[in-house]
KOLGURO-418985 format. One record per residue: residue in one letter; x, y, z of N, C-alpha, C in turn. Coordinates in steps of 0.2 Angstrom, whole numbers. Last residue first. Layout:
<marnus>
(marnu "A"; (X; Y; Z); (X; Y; Z); (X; Y; Z)),
...
</marnus>
This chain:
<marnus>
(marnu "X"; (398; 32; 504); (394; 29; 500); (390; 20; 502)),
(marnu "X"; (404; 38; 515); (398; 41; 512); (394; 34; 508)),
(marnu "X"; (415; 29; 516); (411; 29; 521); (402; 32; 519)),
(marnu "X"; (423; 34; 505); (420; 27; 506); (416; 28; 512)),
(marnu "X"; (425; 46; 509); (420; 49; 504); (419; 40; 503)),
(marnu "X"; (426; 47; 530); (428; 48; 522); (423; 46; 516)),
(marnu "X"; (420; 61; 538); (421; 54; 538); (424; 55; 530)),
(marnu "X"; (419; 75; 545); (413; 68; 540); (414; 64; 538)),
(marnu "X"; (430; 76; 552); (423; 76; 556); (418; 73; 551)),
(marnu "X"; (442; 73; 542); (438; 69; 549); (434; 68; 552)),
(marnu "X"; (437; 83; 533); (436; 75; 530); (436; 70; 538)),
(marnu "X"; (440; 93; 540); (435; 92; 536); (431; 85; 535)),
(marnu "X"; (452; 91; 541); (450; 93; 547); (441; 91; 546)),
(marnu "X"; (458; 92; 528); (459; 86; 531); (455; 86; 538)),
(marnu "X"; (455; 105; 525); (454; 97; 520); (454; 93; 525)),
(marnu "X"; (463; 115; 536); (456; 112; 535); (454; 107; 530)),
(marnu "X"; (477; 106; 527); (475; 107; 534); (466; 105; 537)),
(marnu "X"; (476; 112; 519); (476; 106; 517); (473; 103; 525)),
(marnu "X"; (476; 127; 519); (471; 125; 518); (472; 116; 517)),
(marnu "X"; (488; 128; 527); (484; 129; 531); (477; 125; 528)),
(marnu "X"; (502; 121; 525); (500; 122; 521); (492; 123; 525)),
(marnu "X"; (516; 123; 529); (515; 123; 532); (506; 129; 528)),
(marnu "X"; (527; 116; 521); (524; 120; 518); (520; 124; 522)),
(marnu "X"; (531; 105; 528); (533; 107; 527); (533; 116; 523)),
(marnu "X"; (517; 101; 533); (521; 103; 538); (527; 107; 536)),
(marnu "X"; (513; 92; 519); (510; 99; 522); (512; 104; 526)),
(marnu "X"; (525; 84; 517); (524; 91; 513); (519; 97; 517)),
(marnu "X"; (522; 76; 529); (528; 80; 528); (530; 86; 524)),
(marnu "X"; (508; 70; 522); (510; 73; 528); (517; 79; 530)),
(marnu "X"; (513; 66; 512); (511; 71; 510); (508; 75; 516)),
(marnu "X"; (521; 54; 515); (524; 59; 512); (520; 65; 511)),
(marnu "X"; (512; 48; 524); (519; 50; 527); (521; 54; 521)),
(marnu "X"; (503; 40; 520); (500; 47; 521); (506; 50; 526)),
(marnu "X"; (509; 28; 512); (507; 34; 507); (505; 41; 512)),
(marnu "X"; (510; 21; 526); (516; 23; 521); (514; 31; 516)),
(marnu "X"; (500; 13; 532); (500; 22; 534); (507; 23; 529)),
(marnu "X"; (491; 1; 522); (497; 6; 525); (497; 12; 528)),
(marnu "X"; (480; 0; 514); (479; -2; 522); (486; 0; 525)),
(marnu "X"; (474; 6; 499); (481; 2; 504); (479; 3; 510)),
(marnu "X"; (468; 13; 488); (467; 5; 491); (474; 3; 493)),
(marnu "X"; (470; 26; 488); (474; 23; 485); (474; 18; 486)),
(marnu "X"; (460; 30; 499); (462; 34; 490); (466; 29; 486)),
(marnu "X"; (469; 29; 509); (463; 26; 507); (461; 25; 500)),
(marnu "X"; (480; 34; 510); (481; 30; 509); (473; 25; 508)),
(marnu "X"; (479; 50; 502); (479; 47; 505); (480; 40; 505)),
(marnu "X"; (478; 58; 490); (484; 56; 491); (487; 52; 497)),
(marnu "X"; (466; 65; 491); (467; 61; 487); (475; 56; 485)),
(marnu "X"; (467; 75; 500); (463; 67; 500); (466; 63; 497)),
(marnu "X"; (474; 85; 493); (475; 81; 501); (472; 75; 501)),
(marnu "X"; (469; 85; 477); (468; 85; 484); (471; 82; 490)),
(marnu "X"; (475; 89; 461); (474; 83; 466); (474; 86; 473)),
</marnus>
């Protein structure tokens, strides 16, 4: 499973709740490739917006 995919998008909810836990893992782990994923995913938008 992807950093995306553990977003709050990803998982039809309009909360920022869901993207605090794996926000915290990342930081924790201080995980670089999750990092560019997400860096990625901002500058193109999200994979609902594509379609």
């Amino acid at each position: 499973m992807t950093v995306l995919d553990k977003l709050f998008n990803a998982l039809d909810r309009r909360d920022e709740a869901p993207n605090i836990a794996p926000a915290e893992d990342i930081v924790a782990r201080n995980d670089t490739t999750a990092i560019a994923e997400l860096a990625v995913a901002v500058k193109s938008g999200t994979a609902r917006q594509a379609q």
